[in-house]
DSSP file (Angstrom, degrees, kcal/mol; ACC not computed):
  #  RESIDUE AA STRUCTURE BP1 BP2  ACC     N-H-->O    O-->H-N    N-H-->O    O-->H-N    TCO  KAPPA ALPHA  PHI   PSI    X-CA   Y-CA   Z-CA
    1    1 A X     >        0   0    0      0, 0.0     4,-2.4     0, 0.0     3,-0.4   0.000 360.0 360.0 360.0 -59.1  -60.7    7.5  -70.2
    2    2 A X  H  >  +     0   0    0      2,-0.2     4,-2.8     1,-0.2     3,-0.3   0.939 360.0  46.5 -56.4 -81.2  -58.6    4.7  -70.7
    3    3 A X  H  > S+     0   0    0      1,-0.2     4,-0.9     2,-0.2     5,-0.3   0.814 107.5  63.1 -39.6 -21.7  -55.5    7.9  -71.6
    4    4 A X  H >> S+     0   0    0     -3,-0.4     4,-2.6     2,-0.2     3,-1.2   0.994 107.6  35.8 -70.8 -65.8  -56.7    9.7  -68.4
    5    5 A X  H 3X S+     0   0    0     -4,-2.4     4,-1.8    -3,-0.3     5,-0.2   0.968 110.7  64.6 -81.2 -28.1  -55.7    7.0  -66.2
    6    6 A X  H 3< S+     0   0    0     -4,-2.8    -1,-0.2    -5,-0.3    -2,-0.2   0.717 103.9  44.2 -40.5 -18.8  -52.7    6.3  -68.1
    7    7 A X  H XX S+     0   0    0     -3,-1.2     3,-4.6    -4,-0.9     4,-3.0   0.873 108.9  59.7 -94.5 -43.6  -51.3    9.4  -67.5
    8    8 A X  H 3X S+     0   0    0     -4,-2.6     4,-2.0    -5,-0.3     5,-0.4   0.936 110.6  43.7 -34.5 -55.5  -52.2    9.2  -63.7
    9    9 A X  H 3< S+     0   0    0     -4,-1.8     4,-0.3     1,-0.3    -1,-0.3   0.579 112.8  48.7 -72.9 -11.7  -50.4    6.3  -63.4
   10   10 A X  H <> S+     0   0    0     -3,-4.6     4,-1.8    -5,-0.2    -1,-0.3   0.782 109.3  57.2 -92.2 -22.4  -47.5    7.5  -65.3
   11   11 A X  H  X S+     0   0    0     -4,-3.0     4,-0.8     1,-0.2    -2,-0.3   0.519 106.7  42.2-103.5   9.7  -47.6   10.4  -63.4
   12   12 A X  H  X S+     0   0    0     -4,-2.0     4,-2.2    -5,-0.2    -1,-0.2   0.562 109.9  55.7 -95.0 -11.1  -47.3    8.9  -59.7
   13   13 A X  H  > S+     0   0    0     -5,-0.4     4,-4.4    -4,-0.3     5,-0.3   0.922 106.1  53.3 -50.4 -52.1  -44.7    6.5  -60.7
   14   14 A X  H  X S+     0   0    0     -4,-1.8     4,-1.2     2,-0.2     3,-0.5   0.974 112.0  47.7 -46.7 -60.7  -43.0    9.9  -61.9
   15   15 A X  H  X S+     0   0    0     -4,-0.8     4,-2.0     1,-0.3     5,-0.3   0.868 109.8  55.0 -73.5 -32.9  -43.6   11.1  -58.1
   16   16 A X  H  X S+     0   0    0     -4,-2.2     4,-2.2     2,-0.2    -1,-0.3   0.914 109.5  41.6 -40.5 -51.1  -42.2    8.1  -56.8
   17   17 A X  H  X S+     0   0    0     -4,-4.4     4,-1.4    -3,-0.5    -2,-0.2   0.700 113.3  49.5 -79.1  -7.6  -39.3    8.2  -58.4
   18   18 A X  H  X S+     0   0    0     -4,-1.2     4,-3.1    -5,-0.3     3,-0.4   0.942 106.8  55.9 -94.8 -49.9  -38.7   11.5  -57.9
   19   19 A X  H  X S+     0   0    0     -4,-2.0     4,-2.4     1,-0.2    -2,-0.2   0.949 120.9  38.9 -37.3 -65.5  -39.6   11.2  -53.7
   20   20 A X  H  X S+     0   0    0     -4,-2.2     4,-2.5     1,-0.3    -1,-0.2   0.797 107.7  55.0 -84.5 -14.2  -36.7    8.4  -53.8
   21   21 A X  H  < S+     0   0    0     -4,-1.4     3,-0.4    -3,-0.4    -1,-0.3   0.938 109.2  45.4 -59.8 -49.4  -34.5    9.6  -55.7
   22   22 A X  H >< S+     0   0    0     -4,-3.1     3,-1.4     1,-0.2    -2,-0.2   0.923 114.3  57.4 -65.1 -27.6  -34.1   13.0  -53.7
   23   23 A X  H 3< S+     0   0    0     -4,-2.4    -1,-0.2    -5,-0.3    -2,-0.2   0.935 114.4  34.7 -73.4 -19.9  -34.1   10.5  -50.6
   24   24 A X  T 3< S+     0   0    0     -4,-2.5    -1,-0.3    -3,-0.4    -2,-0.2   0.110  86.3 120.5 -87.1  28.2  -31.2    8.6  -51.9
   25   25 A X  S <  S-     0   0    0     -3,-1.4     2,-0.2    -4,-0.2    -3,-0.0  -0.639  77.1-101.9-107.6 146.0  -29.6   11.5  -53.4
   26   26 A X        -     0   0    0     -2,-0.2     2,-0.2     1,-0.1    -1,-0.1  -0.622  35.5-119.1 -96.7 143.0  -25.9   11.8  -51.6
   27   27 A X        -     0   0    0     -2,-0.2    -1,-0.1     1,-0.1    -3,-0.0  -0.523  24.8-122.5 -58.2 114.2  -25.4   14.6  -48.7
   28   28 A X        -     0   0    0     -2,-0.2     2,-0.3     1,-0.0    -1,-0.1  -0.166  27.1-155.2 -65.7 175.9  -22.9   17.3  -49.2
   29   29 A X        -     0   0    0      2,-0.0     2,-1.2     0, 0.0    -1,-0.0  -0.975  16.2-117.0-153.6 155.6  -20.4   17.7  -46.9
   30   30 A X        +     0   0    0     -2,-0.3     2,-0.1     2,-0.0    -2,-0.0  -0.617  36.2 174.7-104.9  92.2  -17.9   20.6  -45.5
   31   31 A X        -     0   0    0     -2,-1.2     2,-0.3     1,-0.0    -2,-0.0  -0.589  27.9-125.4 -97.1 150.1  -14.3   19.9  -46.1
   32   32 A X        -     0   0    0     -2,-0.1     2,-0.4     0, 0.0    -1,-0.0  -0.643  20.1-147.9-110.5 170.5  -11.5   22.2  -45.4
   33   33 A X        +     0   0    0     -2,-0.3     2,-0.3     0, 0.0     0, 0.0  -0.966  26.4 151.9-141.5 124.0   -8.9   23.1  -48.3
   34   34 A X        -     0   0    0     -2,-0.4     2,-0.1     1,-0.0     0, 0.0  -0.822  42.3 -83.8-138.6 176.5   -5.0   23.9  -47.8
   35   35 A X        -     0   0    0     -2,-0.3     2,-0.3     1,-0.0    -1,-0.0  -0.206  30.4-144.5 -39.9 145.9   -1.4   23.7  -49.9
   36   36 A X        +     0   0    0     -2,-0.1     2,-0.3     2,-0.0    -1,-0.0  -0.817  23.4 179.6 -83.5 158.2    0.2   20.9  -50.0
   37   37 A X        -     0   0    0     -2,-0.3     2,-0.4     2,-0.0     0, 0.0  -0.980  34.6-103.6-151.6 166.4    4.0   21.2  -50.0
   38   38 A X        +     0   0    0     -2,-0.3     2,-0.2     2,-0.0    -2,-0.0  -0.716  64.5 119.5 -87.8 141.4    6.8   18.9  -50.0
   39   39 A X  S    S-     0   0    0     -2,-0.4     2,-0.9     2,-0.0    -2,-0.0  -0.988  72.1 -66.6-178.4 179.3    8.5   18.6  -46.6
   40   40 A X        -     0   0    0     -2,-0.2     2,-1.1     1,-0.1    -2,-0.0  -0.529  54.6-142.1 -95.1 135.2    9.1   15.7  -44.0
   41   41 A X        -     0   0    0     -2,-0.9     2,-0.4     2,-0.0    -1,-0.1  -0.703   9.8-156.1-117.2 126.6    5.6   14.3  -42.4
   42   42 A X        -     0   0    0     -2,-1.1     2,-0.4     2,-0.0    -1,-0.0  -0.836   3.3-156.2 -90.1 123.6    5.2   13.4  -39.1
   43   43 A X        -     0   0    0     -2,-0.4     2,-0.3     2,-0.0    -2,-0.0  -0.939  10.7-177.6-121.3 130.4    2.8   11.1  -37.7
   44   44 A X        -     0   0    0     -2,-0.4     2,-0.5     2,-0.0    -2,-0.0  -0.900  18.6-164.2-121.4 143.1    1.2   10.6  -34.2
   45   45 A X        -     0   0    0     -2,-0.3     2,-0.6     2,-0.1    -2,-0.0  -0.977   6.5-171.1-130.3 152.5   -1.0    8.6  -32.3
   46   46 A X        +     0   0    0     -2,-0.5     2,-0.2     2,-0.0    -2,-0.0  -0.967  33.0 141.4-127.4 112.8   -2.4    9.9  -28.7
   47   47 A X        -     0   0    0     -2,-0.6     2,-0.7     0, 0.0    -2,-0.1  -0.964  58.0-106.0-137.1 119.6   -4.1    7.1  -27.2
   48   48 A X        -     0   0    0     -2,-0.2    -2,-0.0     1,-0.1     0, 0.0  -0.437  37.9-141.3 -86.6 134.1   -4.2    6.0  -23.7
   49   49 A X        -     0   0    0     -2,-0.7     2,-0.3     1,-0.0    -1,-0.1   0.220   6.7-149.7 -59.8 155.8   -2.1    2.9  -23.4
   50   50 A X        -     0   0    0      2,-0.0     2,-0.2     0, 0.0    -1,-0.0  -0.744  16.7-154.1-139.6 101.5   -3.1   -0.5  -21.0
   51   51 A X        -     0   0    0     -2,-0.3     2,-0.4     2,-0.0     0, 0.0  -0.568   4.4-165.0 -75.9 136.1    0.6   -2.5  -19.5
   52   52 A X        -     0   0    0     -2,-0.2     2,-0.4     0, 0.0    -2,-0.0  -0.893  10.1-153.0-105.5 142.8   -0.2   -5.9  -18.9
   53   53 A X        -     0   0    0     -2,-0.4     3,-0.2     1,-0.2     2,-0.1  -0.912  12.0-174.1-114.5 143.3    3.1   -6.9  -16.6
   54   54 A X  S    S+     0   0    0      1,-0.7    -1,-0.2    -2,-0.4     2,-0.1   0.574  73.3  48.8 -97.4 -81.0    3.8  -11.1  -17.0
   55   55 A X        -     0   0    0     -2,-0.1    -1,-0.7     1,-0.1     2,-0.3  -0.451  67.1-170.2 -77.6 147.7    6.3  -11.0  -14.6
   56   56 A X        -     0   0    0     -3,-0.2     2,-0.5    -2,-0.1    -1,-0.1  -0.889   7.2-167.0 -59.8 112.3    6.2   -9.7  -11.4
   57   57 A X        -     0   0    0     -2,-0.3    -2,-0.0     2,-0.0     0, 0.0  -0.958  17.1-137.1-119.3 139.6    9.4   -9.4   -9.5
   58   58 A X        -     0   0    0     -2,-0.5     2,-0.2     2,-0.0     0, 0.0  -0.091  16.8-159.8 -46.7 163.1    9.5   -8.6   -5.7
   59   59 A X        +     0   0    0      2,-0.1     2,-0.3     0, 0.0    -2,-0.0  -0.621  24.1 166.4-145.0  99.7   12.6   -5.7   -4.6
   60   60 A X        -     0   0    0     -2,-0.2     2,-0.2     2,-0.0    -2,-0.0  -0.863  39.8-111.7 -96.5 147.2   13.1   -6.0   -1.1
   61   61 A X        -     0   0    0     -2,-0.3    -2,-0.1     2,-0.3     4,-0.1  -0.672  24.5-125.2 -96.6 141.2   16.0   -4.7    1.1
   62   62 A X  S    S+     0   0    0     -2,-0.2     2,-0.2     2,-0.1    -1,-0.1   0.768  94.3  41.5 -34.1 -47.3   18.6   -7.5    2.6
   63   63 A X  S    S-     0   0    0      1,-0.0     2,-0.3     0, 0.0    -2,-0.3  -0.506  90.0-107.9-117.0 172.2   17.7   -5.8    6.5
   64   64 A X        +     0   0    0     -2,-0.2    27,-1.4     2,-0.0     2,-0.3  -0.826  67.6 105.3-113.4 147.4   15.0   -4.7    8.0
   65   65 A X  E     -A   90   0A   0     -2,-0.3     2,-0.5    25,-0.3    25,-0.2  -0.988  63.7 -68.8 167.4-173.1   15.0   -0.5    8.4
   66   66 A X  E     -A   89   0A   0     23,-2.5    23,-1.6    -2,-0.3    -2,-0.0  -0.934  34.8-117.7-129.1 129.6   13.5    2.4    7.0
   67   67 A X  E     -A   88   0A   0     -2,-0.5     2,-0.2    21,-0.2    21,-0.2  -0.295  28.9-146.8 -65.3 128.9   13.7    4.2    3.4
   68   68 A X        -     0   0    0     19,-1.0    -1,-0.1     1,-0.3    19,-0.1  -0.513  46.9 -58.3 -81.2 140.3   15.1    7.6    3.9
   69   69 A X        -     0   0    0     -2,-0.2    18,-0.7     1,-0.1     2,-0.4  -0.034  45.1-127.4 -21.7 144.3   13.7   10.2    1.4
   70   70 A X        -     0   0    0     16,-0.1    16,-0.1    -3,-0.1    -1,-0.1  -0.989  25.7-179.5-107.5 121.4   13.9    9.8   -2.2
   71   71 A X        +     0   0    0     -2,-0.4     2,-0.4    14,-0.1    -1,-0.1   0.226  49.5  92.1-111.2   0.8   15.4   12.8   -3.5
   72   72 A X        -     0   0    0     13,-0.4     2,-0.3     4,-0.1     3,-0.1  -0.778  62.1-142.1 -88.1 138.9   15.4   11.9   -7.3
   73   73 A X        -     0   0    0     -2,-0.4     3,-0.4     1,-0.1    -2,-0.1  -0.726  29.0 -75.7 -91.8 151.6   12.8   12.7   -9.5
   74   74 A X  S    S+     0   0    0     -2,-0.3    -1,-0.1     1,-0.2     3,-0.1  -0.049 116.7  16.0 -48.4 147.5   11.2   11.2  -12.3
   75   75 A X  S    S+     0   0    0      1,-0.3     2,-0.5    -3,-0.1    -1,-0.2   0.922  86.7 135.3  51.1  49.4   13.2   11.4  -15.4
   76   76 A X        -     0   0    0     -3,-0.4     2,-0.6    -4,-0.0    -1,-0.3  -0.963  65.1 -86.1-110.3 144.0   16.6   12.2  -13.7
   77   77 A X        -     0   0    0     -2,-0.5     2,-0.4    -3,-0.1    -3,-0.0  -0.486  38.7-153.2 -63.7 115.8   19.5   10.2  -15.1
   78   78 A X        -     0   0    0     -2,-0.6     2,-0.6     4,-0.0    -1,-0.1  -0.671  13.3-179.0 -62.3 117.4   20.4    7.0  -13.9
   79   79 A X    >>  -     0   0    0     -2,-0.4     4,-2.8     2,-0.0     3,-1.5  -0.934  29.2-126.3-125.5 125.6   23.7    5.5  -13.9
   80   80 A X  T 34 S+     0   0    0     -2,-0.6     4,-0.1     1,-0.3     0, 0.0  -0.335  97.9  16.7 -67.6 144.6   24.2    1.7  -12.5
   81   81 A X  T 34 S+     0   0    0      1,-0.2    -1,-0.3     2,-0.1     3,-0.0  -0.133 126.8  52.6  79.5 -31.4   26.9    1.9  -10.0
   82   82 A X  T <4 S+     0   0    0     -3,-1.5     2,-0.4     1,-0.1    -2,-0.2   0.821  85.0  82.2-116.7 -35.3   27.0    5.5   -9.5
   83   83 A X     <  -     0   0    0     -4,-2.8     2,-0.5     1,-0.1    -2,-0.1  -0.632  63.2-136.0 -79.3 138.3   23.5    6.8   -8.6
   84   84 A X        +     0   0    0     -2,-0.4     3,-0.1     1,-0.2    -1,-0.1  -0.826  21.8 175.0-101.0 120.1   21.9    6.8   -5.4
   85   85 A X        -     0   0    0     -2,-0.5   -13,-0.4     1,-0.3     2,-0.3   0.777  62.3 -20.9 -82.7 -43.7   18.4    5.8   -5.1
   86   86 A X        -     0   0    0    -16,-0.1     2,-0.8   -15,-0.1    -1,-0.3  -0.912  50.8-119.8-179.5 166.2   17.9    5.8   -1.8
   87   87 A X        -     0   0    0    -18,-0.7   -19,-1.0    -2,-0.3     2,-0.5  -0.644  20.6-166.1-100.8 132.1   19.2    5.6    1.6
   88   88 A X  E     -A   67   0A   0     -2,-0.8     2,-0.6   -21,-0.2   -21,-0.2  -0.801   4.3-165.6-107.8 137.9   18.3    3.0    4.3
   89   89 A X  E     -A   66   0A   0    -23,-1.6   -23,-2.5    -2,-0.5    -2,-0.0  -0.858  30.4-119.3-137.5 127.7   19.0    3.2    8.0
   90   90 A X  E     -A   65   0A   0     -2,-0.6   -25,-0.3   -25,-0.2    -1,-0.1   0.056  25.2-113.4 -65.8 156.5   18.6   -0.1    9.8
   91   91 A X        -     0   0    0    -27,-1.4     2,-0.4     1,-0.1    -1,-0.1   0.043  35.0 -85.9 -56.3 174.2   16.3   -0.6   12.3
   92   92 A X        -     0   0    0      1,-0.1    -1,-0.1   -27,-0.0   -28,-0.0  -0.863  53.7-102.8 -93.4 157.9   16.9   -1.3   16.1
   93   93 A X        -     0   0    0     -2,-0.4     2,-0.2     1,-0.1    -1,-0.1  -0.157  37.7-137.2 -60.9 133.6   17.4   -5.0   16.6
   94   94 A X        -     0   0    0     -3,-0.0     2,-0.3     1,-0.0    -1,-0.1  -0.628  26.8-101.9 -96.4-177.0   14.1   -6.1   18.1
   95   95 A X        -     0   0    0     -2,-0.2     2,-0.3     1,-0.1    -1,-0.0  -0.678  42.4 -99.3 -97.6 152.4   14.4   -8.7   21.3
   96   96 A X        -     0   0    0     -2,-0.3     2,-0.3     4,-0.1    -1,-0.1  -0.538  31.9-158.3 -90.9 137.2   13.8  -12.5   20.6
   97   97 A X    >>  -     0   0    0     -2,-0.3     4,-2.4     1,-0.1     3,-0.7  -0.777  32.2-100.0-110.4 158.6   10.7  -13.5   21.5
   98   98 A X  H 3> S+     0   0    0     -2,-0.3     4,-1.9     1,-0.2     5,-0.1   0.843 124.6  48.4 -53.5 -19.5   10.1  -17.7   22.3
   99   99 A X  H 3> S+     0   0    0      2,-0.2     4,-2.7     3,-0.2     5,-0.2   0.877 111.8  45.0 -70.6 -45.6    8.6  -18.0   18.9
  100  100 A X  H <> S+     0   0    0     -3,-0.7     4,-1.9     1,-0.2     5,-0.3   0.890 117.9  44.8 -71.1 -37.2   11.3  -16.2   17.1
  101  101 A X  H >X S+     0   0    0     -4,-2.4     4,-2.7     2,-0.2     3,-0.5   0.992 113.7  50.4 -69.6 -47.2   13.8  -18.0   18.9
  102  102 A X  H 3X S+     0   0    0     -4,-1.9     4,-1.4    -5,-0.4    -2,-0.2   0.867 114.6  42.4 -48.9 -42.7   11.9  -21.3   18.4
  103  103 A X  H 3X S+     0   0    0     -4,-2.7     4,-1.5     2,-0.2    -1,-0.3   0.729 114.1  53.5 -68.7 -43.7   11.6  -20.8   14.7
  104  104 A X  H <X S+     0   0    0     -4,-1.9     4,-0.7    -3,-0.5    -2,-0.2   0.803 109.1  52.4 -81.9 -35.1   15.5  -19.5   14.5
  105  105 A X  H >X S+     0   0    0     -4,-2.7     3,-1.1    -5,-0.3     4,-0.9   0.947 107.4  48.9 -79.8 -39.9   16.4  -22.7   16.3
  106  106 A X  H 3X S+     0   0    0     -4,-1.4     4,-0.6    -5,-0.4    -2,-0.2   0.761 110.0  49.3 -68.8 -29.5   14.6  -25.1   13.8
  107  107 A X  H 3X S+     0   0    0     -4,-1.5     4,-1.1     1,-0.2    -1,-0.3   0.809 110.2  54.9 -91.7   1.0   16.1  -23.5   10.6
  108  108 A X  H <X S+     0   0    0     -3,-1.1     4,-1.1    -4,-0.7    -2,-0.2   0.759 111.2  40.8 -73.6 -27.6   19.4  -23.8   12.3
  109  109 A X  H >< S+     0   0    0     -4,-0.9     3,-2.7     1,-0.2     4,-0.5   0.943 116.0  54.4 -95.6 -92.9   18.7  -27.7   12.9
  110  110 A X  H 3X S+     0   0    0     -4,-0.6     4,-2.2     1,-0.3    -1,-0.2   0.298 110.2  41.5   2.1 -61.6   17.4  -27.7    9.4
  111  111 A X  H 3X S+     0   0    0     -4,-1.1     4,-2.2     1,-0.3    -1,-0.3   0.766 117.8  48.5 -83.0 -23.7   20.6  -26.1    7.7
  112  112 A X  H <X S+     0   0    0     -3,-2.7     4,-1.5    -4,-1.1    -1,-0.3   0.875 107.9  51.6 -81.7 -31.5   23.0  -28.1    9.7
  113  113 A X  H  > S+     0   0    0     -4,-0.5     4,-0.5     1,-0.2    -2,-0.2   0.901 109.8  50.2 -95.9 -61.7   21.2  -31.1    9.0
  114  114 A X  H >X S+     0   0    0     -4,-2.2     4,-2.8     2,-0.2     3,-0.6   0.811 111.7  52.8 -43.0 -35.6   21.4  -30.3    5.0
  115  115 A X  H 3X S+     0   0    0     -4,-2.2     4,-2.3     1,-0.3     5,-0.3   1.000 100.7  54.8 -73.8 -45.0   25.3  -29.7    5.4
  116  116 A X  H 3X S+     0   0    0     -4,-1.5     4,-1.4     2,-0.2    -1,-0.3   0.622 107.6  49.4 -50.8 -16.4   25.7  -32.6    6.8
  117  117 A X  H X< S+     0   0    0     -3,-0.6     3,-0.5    -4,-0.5     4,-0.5   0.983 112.9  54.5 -59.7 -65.6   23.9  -34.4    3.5
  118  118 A X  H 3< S+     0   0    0     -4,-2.8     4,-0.4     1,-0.3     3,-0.4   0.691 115.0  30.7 -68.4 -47.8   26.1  -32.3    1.6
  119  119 A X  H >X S+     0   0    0     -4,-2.3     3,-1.2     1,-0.2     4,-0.6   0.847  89.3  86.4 -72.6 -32.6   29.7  -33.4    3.2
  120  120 A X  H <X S+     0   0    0     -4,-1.4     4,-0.6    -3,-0.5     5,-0.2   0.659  93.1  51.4 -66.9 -17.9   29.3  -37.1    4.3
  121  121 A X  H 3> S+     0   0    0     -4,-0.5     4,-1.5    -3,-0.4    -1,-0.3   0.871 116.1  46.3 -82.9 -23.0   30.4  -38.2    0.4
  122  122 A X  H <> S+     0   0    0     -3,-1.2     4,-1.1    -4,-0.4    -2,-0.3   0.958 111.5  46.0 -50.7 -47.0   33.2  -35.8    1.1
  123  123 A X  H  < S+     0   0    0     -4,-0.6    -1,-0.2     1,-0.2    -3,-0.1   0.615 111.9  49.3 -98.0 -28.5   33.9  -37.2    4.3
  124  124 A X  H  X S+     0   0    0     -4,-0.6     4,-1.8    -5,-0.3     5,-0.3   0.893 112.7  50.7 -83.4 -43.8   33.7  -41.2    3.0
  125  125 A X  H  X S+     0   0    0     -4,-1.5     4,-1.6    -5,-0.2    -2,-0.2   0.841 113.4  48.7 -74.4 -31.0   36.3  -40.2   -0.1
  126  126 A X  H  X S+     0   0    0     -4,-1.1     4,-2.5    -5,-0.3    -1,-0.2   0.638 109.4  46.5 -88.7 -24.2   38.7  -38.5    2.8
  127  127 A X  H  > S+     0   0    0     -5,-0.2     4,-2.9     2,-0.2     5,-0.5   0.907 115.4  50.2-100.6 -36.3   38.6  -41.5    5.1
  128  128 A X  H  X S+     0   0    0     -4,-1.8     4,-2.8     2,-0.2     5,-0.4   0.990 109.6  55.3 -46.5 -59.6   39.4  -43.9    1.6
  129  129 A X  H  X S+     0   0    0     -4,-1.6     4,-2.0    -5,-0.3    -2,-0.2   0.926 109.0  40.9 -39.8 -63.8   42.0  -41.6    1.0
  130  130 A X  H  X S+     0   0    0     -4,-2.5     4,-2.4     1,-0.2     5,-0.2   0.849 116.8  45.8 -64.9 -30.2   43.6  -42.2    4.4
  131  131 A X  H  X S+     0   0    0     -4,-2.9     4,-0.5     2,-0.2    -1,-0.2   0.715 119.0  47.1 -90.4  -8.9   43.2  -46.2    4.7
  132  132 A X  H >X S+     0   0    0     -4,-2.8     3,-2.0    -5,-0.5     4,-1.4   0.884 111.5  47.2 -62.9 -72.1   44.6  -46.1    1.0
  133  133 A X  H >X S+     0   0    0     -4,-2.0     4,-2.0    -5,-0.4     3,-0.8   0.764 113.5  53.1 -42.1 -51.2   47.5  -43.7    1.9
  134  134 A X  H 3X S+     0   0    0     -4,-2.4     4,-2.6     1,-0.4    -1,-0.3   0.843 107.6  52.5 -87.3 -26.3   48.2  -46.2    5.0
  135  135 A X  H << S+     0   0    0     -3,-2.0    -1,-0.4    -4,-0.5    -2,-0.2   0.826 105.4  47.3 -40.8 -53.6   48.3  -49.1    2.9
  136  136 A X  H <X S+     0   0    0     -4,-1.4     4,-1.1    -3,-0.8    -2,-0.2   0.471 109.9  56.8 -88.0 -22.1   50.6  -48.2    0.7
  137  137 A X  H >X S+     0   0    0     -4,-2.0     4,-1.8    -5,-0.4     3,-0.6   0.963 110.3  44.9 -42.8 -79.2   52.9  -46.9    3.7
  138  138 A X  H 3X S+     0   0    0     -4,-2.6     4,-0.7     1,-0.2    -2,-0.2   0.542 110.5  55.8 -62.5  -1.1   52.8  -50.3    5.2
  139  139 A X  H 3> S+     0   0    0     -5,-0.2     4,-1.9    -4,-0.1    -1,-0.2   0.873 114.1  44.9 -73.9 -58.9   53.5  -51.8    1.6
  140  140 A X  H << S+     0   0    0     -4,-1.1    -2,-0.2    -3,-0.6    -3,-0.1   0.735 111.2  48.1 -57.8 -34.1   56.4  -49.6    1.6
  141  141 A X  H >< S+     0   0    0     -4,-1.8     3,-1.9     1,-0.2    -1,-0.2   0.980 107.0  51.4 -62.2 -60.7   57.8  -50.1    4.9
  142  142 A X  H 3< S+     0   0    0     -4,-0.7    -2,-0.2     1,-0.3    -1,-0.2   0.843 113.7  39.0 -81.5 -15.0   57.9  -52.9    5.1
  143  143 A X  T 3<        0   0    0     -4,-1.9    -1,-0.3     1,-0.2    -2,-0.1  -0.253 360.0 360.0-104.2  63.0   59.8  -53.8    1.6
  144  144 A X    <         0   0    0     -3,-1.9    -1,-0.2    -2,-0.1    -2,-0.2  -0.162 360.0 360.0-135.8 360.0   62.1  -51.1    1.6
């Protein structure tokens, strides 16, 4: 009796091991088979890309007008100085309205206001200059 279940027991361990072994057992797999040769190897990647921009810069025209066609296409060559990107053909001069004019009169006040910061140590060094210069005149006159 005592051999009877001993073999039972030997012989579902057996089926145990055999149930996990085939489940761990490793998967084949279908691989494809060429040459090799010696030669120069090229590598690519095609991925789509994401620009972060840091700066920003603005492009604005000097006048106010309207862009003319742009007759270049992407990827034509560009040469600073000699290609033309596009053309702009100014606007009509609009009429001043009280605001524009109001606004146009106050940066005028504004810039004149700054030149005048900007010259008056010129204009103090110029007026030393002349009551030096006359000093040294009447020093001269009058002992020569």
């Amino acid at each position: 009796m005592r051999l009877l279940k001993n073999k039972k027991l030997i012989a579902s361990v057996l089926v145990v091991a055999a149930i996990v072994a085939v489940a761990l057992w490793p998967k084949s797999m279908e691989v494809s088979v060429t040459h090799s040769e010696r030669g120069p190897m090229q590598v690519t990647v095609d991925e789509d890309g994401e620009t972060r921009v840091r700066d920003r810069f603005l492009v604005t025209a000097p006048v106010a007008g309207r862009v003319q066609r742009i007759e270049i296409e992407p990827g034509d060559l560009v040469v600073r100085g000699r290609t033309v990107l596009t053309r702009i053909t100014p606007a009509e001069s609009p009429l001043l309205d009280p605001r524009t004019r109001s606004e146009l009169q106050t940066a005028a006040v504004a810039a004149t206001r700054v030149d005048r910061r900007r010259t008056r140590p010129l204009d103090v060094a110029a007026t030393t200059g002349v009551d030096e210069s006359r000093r040294d005149r009447g020093r001269c006159t009058r002992g020569g």
